[in-house]
PAMAR-779323 format. One record per residue: x, y, z of N, C-alpha, C, O in turn. Coordinates in pm, whole numbers, plus 50000, padded with zeros to 5 digits. Layout:
# residues N
<npx=X	npy=Y	npz=Z	capx=X	capy=Y	capz=Z	cpx=X	cpy=Y	cpz=Z	opx=X	opy=Y	opz=Z>;
...
END
This chain:
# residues 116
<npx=66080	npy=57094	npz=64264	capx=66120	capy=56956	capz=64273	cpx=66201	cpy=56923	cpz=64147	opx=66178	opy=56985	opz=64044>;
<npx=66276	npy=56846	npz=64151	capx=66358	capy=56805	capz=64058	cpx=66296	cpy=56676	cpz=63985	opx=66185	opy=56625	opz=64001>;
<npx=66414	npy=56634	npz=63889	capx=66325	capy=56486	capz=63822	cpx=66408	cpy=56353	cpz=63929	opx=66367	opy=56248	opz=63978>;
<npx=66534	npy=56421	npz=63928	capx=66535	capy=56303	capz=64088	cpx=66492	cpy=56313	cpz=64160	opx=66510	opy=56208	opz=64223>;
<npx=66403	npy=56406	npz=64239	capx=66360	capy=56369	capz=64350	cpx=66178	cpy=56258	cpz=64315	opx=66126	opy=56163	opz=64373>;
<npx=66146	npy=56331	npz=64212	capx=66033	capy=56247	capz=64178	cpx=66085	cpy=56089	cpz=64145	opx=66041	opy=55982	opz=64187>;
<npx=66170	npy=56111	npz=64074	capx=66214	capy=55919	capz=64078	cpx=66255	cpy=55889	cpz=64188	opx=66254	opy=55766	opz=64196>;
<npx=66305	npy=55951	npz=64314	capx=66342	capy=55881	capz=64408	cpx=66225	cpy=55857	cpz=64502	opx=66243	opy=55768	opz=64585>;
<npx=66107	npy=55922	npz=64504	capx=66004	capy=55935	capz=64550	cpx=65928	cpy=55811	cpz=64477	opx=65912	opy=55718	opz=64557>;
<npx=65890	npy=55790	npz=64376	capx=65813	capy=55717	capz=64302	cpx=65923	cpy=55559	cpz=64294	opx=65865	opy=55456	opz=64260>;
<npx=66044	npy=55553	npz=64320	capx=66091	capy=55426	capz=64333	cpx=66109	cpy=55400	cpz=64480	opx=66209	opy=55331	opz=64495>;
<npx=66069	npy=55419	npz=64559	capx=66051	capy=55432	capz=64723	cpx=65959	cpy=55361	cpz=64772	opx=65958	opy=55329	opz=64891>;
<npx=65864	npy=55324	npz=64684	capx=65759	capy=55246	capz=64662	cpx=65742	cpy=55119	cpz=64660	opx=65807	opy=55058	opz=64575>;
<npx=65658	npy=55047	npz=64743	capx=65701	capy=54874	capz=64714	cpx=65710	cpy=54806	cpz=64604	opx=65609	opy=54809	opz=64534>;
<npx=65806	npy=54742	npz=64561	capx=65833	capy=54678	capz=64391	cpx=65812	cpy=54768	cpz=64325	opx=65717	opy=54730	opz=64257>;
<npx=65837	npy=54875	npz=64292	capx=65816	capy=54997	capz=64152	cpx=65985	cpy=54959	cpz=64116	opx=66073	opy=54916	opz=64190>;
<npx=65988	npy=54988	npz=63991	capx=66063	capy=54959	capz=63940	cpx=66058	cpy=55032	cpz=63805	opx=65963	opy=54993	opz=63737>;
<npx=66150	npy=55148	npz=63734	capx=66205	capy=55185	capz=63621	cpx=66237	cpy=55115	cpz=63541	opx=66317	opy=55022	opz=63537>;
<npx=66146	npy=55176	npz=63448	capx=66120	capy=55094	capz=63250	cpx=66124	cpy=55218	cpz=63187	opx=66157	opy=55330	opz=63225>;
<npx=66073	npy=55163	npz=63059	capx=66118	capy=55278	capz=62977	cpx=65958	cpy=55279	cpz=62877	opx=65887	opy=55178	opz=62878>;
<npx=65937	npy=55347	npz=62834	capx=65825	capy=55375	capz=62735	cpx=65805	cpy=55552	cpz=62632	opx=65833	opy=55668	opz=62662>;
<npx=65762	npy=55505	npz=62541	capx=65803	capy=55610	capz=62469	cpx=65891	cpy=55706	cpz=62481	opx=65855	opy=55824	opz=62488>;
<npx=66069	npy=55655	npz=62485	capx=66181	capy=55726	capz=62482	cpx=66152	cpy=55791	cpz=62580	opx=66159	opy=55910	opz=62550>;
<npx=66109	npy=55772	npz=62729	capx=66087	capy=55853	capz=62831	cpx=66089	cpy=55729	cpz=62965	opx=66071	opy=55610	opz=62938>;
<npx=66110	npy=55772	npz=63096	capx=66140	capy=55649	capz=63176	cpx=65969	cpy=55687	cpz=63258	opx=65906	opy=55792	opz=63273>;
<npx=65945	npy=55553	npz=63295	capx=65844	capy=55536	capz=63335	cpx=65885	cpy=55433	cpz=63484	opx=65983	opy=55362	opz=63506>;
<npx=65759	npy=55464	npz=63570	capx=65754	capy=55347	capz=63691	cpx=65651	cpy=55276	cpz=63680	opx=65541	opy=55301	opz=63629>;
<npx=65705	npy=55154	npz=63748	capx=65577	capy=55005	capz=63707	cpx=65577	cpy=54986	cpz=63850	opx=65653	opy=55035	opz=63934>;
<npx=65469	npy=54899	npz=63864	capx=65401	capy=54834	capz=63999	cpx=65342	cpy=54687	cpz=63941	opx=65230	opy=54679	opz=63889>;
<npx=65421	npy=54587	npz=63956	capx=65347	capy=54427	capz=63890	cpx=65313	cpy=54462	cpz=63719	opx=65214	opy=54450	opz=63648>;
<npx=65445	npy=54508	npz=63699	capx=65440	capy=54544	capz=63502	cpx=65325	cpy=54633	cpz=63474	opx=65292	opy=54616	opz=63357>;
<npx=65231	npy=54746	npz=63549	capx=65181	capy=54849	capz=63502	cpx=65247	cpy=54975	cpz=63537	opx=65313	opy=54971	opz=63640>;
<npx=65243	npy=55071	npz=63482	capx=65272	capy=55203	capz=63474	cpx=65183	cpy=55294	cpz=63564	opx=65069	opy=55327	opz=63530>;
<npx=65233	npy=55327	npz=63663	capx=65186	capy=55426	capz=63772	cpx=65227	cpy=55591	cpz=63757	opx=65154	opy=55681	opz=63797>;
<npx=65354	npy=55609	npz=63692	capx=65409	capy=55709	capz=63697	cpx=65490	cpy=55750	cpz=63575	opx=65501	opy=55646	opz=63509>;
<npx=65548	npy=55843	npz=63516	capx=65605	capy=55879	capz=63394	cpx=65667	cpy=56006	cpz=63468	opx=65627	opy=56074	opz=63562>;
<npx=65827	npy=56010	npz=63355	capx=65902	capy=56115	capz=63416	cpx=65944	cpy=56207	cpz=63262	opx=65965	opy=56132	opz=63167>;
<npx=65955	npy=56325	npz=63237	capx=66012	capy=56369	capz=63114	cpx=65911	cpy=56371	cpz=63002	opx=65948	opy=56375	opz=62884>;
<npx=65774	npy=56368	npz=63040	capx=65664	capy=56380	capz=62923	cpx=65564	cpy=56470	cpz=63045	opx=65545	opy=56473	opz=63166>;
<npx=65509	npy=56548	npz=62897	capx=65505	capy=56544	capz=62747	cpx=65655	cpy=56632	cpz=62739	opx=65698	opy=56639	opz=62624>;
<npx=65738	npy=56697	npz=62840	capx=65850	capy=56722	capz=62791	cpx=65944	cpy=56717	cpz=62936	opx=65924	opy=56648	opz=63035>;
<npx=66057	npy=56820	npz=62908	capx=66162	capy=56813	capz=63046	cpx=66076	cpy=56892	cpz=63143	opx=66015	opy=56996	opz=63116>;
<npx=66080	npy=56841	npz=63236	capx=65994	capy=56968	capz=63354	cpx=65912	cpy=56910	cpz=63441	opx=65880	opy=56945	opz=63554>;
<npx=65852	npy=56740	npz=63325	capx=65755	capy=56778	capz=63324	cpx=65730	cpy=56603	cpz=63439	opx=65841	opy=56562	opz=63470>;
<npx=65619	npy=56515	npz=63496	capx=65605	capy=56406	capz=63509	cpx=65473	cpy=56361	cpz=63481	opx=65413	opy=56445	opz=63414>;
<npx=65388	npy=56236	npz=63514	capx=65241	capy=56205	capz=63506	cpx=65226	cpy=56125	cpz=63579	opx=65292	opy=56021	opz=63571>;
<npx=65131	npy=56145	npz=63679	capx=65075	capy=56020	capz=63769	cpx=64964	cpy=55982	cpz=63729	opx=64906	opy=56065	opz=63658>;
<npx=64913	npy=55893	npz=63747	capx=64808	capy=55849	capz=63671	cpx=64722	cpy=55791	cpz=63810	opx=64761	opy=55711	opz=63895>;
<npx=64559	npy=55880	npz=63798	capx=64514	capy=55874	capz=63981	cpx=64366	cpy=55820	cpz=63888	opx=64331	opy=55808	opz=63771>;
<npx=64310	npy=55800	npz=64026	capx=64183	capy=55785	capz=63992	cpx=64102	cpy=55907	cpz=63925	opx=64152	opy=56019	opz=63924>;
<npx=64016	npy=55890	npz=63887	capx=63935	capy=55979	capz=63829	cpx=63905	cpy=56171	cpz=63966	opx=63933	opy=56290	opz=63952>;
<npx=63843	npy=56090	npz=64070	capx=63810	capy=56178	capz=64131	cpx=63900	cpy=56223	cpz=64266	opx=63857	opy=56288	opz=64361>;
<npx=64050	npy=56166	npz=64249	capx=64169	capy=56191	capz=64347	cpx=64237	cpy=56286	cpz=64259	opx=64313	opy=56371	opz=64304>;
<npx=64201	npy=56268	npz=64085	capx=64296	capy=56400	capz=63968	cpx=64191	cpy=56545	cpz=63994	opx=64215	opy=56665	opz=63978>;
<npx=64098	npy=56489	npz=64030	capx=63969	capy=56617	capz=64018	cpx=64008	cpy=56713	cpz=64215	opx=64003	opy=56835	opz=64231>;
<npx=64026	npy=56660	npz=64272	capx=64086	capy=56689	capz=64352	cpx=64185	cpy=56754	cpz=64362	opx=64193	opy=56867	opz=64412>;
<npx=64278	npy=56684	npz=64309	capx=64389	capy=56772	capz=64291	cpx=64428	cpy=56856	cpz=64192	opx=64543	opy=56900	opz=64195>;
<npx=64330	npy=56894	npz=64079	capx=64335	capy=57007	capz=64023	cpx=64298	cpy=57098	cpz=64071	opx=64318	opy=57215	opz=64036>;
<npx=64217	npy=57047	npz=64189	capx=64129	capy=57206	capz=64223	cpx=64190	cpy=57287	cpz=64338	opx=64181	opy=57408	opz=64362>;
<npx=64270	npy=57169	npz=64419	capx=64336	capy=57216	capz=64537	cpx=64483	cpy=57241	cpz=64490	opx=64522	opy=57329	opz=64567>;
<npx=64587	npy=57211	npz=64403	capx=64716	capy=57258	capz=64328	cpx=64679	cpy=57309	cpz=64226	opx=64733	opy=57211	opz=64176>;
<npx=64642	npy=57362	npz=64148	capx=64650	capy=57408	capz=63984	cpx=64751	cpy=57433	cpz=63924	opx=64781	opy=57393	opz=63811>;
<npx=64823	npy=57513	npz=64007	capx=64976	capy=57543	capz=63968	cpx=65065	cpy=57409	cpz=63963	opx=65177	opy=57429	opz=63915>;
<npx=65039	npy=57279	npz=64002	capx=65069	capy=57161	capz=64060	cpx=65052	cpy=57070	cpz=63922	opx=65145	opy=57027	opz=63854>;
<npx=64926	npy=57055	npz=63901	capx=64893	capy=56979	capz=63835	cpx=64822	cpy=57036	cpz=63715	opx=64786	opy=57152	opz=63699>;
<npx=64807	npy=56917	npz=63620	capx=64722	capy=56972	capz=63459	cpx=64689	cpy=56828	cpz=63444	opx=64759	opy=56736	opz=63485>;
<npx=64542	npy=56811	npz=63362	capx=64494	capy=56702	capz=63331	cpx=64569	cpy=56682	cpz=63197	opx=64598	opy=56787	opz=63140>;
<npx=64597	npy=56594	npz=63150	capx=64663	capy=56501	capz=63020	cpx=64556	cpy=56500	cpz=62909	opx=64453	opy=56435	opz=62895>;
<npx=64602	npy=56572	npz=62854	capx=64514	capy=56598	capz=62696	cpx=64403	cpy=56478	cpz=62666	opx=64443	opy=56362	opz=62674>;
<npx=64271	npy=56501	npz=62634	capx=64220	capy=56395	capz=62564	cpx=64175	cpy=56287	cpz=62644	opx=64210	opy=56301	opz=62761>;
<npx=64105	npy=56180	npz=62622	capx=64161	capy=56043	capz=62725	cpx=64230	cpy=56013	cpz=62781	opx=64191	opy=55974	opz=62891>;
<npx=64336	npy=56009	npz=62763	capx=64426	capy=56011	capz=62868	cpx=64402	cpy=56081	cpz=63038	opx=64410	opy=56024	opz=63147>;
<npx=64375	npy=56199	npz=63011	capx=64338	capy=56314	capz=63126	cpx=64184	cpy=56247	cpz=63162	opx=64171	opy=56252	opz=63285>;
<npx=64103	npy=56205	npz=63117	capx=63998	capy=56197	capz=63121	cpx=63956	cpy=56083	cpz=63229	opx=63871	opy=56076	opz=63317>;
<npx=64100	npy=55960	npz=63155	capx=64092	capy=55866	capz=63248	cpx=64178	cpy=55873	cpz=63357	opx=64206	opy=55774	opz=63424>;
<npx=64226	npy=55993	npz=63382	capx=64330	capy=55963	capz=63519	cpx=64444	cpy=56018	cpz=63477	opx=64480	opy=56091	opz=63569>;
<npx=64520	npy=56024	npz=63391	capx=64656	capy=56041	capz=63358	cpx=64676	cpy=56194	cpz=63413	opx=64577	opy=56261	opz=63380>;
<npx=64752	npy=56255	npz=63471	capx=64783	capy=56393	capz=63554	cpx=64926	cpy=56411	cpz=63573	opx=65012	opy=56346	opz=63633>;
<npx=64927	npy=56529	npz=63495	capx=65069	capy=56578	capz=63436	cpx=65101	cpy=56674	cpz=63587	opx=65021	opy=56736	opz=63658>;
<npx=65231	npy=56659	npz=63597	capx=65310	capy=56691	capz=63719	cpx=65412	cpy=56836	cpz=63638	opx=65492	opy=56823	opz=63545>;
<npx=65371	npy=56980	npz=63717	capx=65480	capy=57057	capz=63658	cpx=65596	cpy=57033	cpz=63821	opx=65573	opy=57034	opz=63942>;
<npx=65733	npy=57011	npz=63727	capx=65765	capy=56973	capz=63853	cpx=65899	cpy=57068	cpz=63932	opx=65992	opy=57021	opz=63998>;
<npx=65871	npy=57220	npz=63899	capx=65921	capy=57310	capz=63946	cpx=65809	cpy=57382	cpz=64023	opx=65867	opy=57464	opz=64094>;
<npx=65691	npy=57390	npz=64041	capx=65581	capy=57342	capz=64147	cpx=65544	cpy=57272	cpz=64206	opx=65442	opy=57289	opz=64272>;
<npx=65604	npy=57179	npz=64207	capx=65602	capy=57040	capz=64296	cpx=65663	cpy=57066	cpz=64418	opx=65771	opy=57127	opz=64418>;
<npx=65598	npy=57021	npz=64549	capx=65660	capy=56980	capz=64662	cpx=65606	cpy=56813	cpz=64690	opx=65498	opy=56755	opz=64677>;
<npx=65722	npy=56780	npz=64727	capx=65765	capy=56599	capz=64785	cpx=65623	cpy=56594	cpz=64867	opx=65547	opy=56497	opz=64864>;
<npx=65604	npy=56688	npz=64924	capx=65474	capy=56572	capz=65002	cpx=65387	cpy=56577	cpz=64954	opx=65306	opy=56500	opz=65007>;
<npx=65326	npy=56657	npz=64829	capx=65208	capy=56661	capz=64787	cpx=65218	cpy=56576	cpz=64693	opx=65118	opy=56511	opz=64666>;
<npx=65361	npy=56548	npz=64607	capx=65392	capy=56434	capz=64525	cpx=65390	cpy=56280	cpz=64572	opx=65355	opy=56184	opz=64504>;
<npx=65432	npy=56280	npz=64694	capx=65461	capy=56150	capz=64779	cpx=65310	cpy=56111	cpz=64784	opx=65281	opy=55996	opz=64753>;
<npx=65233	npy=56180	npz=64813	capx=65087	capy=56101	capz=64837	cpx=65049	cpy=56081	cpz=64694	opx=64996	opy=55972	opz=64670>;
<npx=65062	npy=56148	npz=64614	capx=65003	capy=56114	capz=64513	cpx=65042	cpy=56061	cpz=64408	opx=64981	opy=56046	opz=64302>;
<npx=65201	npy=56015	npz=64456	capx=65252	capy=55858	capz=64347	cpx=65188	cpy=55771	cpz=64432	opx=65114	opy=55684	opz=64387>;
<npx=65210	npy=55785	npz=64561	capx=65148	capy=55664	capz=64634	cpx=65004	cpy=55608	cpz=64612	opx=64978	opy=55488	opz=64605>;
<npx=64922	npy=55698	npz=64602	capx=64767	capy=55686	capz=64522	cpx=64768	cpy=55659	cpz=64373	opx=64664	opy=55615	opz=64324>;
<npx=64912	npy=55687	npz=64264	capx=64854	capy=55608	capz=64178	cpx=64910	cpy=55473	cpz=64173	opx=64875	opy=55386	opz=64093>;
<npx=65043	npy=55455	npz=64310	capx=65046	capy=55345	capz=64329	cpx=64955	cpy=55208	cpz=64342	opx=64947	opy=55108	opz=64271>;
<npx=64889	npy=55250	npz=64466	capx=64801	capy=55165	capz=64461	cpx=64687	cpy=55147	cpz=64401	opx=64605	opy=55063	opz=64439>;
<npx=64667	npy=55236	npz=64284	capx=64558	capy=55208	capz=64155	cpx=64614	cpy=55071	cpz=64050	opx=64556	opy=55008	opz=63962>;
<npx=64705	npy=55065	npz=64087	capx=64796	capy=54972	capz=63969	cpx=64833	cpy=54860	cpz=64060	opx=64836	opy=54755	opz=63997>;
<npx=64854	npy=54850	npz=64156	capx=64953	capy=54742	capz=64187	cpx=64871	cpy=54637	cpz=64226	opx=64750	opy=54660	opz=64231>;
<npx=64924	npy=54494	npz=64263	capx=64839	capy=54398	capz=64239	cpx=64782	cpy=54378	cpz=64397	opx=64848	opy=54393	opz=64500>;
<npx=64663	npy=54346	npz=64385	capx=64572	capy=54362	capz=64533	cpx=64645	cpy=54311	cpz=64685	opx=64636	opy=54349	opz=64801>;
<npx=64712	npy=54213	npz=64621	capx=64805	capy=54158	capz=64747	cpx=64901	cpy=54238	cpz=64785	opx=64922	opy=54268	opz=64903>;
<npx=64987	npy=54291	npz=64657	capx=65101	capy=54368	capz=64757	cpx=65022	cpy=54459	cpz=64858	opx=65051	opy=54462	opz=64978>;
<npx=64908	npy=54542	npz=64797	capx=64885	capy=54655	capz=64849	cpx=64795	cpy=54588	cpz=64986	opx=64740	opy=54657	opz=65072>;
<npx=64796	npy=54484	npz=64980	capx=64707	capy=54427	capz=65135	cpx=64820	cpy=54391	cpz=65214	opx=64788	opy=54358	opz=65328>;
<npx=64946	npy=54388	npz=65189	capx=65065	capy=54301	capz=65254	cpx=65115	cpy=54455	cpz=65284	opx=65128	opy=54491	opz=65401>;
<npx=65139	npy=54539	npz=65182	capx=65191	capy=54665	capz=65249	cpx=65074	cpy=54739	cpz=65348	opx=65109	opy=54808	opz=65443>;
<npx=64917	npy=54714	npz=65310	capx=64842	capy=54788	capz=65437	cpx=64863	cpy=54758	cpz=65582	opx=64831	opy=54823	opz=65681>;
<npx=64942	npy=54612	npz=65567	capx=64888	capy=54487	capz=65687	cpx=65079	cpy=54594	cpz=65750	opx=65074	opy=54679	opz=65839>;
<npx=65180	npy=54566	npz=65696	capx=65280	capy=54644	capz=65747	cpx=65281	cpy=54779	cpz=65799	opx=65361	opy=54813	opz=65885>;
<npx=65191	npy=54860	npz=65749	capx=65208	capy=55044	capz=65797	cpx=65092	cpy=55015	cpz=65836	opx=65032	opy=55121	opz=65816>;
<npx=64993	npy=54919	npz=65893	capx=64907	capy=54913	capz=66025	cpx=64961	cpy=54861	cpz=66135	opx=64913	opy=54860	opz=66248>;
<npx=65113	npy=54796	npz=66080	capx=65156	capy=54727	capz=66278	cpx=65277	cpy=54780	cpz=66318	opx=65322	opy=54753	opz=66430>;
END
């Protein structure tokens, strides 16, 4: 996977929107950070999942994924290698740290749409 396809994937998303944070571009959902592109270097991205959706997916990708050093990893943060990446295993899982972040309504207004 490339780093465009992860930004085009991760801005595909309802209201996400590209910011910037530590000299690296990041995606927001209602001004939080769901996603990071280019950290901890080029290659590289971070979704940030629940606790036991990152535990998951370390065990089922490894080659896929790496927990984020420290706290960070601890609380969720999950580093994306992204020349092991395939789009659909990425697509679900910006979408899951989408809706860890975003504000309860969008994500009830977008459930109420991809239920009708």
């Amino acid at each position: 996977m490339t780093a465009a396809t992860f930004r085009r994937l991760a801005l595909d998303l309802p209201e996400a929107v590209e910011s910037a944070h530590m000299d690296h571009p990041d995606f927001r959902v209602g001004g939080k950070i769901f996603a990071t592109l280019g950290a901890p270097s080029t290659g590289w991205a971070m979704v940030k999942l629940p606790p036991a959706e990152q535990a998951r997916l370390l065990t089922a990708a490894p080659a896929m994924f790496v927990p984020a050093a420290g706290a960070w990893g601890r609380g969720g943060a999950t580093l994306v290698r992204l020349r092991a990446a395939d789009p659909a295993t990425i697509r679900r899982a910006l979408r899951v740290a989408w809706r860890e972040r975003a504000p309860a309504a969008l994500v009830e207004a977008t459930d109420a749409i991809d239920a009708g």
